[in-house]
N, C-alpha and C positions, 0 to 999 in steps of 0.2 A: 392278427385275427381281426374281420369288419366287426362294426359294431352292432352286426344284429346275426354274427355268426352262430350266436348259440340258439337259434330259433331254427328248425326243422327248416330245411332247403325251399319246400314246396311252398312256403310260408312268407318267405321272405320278403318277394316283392309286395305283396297284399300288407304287408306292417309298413314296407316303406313307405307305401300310398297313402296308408292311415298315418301316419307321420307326421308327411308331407304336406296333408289333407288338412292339420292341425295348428303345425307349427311353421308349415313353409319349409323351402325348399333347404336340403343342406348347405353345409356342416351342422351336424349335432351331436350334441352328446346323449349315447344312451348307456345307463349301468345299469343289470340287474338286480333287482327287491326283491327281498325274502318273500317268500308267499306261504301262506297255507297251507290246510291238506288237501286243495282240488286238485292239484297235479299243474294249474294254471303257469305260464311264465311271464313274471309281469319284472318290467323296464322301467326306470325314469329317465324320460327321454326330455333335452334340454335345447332352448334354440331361440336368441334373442331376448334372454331373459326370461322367455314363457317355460314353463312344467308340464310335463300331461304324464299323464299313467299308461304305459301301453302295457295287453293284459293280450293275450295267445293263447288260447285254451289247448288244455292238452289232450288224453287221449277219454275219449268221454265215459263217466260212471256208469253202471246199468243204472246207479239212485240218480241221476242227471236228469233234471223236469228240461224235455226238447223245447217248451217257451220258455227260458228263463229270461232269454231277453227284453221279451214281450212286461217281465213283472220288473227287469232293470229298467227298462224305460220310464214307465209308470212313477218307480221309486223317484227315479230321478228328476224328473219334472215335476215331482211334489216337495223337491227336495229331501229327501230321506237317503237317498243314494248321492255321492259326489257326481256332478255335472256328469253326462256321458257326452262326449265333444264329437264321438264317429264310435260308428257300427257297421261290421261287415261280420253279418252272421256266418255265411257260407261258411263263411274261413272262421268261426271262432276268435274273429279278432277284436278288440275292442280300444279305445282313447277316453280316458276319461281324468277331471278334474285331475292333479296329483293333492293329497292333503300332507301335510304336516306333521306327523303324530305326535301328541304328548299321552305318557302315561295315562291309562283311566284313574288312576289311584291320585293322580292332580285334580281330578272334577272338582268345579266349585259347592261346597257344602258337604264332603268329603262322602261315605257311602250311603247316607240317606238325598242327598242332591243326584247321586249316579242312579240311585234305583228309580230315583222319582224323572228321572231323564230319560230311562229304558224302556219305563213304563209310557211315558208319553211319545214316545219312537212308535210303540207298536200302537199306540191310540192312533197318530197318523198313517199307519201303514193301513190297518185295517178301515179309514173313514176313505182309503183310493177304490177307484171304480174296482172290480173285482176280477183277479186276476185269474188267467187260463187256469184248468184242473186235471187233474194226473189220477192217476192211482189213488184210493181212499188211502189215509192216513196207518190205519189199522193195518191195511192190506201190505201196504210195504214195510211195517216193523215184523210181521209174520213171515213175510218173503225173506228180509232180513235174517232173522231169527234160524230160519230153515236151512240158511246155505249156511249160517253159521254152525249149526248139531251135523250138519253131511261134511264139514270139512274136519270134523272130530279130533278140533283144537281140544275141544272140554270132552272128557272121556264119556262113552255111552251111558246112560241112566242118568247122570247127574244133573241134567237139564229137566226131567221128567217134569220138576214141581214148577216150574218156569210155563212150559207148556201147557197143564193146567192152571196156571193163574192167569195166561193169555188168554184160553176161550174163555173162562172166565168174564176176564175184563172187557173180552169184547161181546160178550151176549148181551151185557146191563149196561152198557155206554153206548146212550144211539149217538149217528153219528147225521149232523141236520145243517143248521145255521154252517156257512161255508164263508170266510171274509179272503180277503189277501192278505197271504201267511211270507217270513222268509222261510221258516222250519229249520234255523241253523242260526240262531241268535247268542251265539256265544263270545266271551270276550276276542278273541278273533276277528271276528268279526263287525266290530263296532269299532270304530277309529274317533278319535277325540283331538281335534285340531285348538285345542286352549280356548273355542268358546265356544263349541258345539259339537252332538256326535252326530254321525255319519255312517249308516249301516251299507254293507259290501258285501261281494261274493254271495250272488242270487243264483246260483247253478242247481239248489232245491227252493228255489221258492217258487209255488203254487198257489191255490187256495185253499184253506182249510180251517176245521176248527179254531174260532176265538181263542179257544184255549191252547192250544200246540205250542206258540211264542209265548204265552206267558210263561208254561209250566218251563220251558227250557231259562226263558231269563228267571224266573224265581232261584233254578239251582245254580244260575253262573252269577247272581245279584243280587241275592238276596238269603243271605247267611241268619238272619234273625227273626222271628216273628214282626219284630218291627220292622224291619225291611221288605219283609214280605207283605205287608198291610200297605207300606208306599206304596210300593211298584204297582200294586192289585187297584190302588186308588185310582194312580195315574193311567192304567192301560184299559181301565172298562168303566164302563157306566154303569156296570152294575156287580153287588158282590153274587163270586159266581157259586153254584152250588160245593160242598166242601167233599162230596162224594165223589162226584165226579171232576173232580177238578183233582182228585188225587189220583183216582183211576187214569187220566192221563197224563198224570208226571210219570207214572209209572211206566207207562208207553214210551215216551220220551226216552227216560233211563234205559228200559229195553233195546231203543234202535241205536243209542251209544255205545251202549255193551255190545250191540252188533257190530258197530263199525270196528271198536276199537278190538273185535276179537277178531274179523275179521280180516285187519289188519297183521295180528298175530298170528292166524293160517298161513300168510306167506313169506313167514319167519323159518328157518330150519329152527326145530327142536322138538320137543315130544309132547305128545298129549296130556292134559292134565285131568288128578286127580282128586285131585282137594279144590275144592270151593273156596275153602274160607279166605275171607275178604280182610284187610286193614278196615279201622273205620277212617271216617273222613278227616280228621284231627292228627292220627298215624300217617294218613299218605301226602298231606298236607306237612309233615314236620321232617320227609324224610325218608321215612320206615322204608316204603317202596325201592326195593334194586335198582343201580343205576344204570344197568343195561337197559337198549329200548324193546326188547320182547318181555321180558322183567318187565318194566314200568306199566308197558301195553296193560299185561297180562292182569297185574295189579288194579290197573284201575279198570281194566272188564270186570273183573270179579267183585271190585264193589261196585257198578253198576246195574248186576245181576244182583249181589245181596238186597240191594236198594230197591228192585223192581221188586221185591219180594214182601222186605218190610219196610220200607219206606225211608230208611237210615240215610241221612242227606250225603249228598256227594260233593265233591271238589269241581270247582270251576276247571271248566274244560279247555282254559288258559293256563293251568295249574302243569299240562306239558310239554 
């Protein structure tokens, strides 16, 4: 098998190019990296000593902002994204920096230095020129939301109260000040090379409310009131209203509960009828099944309880 057989035929040459482009001409070594949940196929490819990350997008999301790479750029030449070394959009191909990774839980000053790190990530994200705009924020947790109640994972009526807390939240949450957002700020996504993090995988980032990155790093970083007071210190210049800065955690909560129920639509099993949720300490210790439509299902259901009453959730690292 060559070493870049497992990449889609049509693709093939356009990665060796990017490669080539990088590292120079073969022999190299490429193995593939565990990736994510984008579908992406990403390689470390090796040659003369040098690293690079090659990353092959896969088959693309409807949630997929078409400039992502427009805001990877951006990231990356302010440094906040690992170096991008080539780009060949057509083709979804990309080379970039390879990093190192050590655990987040090694950050120096243990999780009041992480939070206070996260928050200062998204302070530089949002002081970049201001990236391309998609869909309002709002509009695609709704959209979200909708293909999730038609694929009738969660059985009819039981969503109903959900629904109304949505219009709800969206009639009294204007939606104004617009920065450069990623909208997927979760442990996943932050890479921690032993002296600095490094935020990745920009295939939703737009621009959008100030608030969207914080409220998702609040529940992947911040477990404590005191944590939460870091993070908030380091990520804005100003403390933000406590109304509406819950009104959109809530939001947040909701398009995770979408994705990850969504995810469990294309699970064979049956629709459910019970709601009830583990709290976050239960799914967090265990409690949660160890099948992944189980697991899924588990932590949609406390993303949903959460959008409801606000009961904190599990870092989104946590499966």
């Amino acid at each position: 098998m060559g070493m870049l057989d497992a990449i889609p035929a049509a693709k093939r040459p356009a990665a060796q190019t990017a490669l080539t482009a990088v590292l120079g001409a073969p022999p190299m070594d490429v193995a593939a990296v565990p990736g994510g949940a984008s579908g992406a196929q990403l390689f470390c490819a090796e040659a003369g000593g040098r690293r690079a990350l090659l990353r092959v997008e896969g088959v693309p999301s409807p949630l997929r902002f078409p400039d992502q790479y427009v805001s990877w750029q951006a990231a990356s030449d302010a440094g906040i994204a690992p170096p991008l070394l080539y780009l060949d959009a057509p083709n979804g191909i990309t080379v970039s920096a390879f990093v190192d990774q050590r655990p987040l839980r090694d950050y120096p000053g243990g999780p009041q230095g992480l939070a206070r790190a996260v928050g200062a990530l998204i302070h530089r994200l949002q002081a970049t020129p201001l990236s391309p705009s998609f869909t309002p924020y709002p509009e695609i947790v709704a959209l979200l939301f909708a293909h999730v109640r038609r694929t009738r994972v969660i059985a009819d009526g039981l969503l109903d109260p959900h629904v109304k807390q949505l219009a709800r939240i969206r009639t009294r949450t204007p939606w104004g000040t617009q920065v450069s957002a990623h909208n997927d700020l979760n442990p996943r996504n932050i890479l921690f090379d032993g002296a600095r993090l490094w935020l990745i995988d920009w295939e939703q980032a737009y621009c959008n409310d100030p608030l969207v990155d914080v409220a998702i790093a609040l529940d992947n970083f911040a477990a404590t009131p005191e944590l939460e007071d870091i993070l908030l210190r380091a990520a804005l210049d100003e403390t933000p209203d406590s109304t509406r800065l819950a009104d959109i955690r809530a939001l947040t909560r909701l398009y995770y509960a979408g994705v990850l129920l969504s995810a469990v639509a294309t699970m064979p099993g049956p629709s459910q009828n019970d709601l009830s949720a583990l709290t976050r300490g239960q799914f967090l210790a265990g409690a949660a099944a160890s099948g992944t439509r189980d697991t899924l299902l588990a932590l949609g259901r406390l993303f949903l309880a959460s959008f409801l009453d606000g009961r904190p959730v599990p870092p989104l690292g946590a499966i």
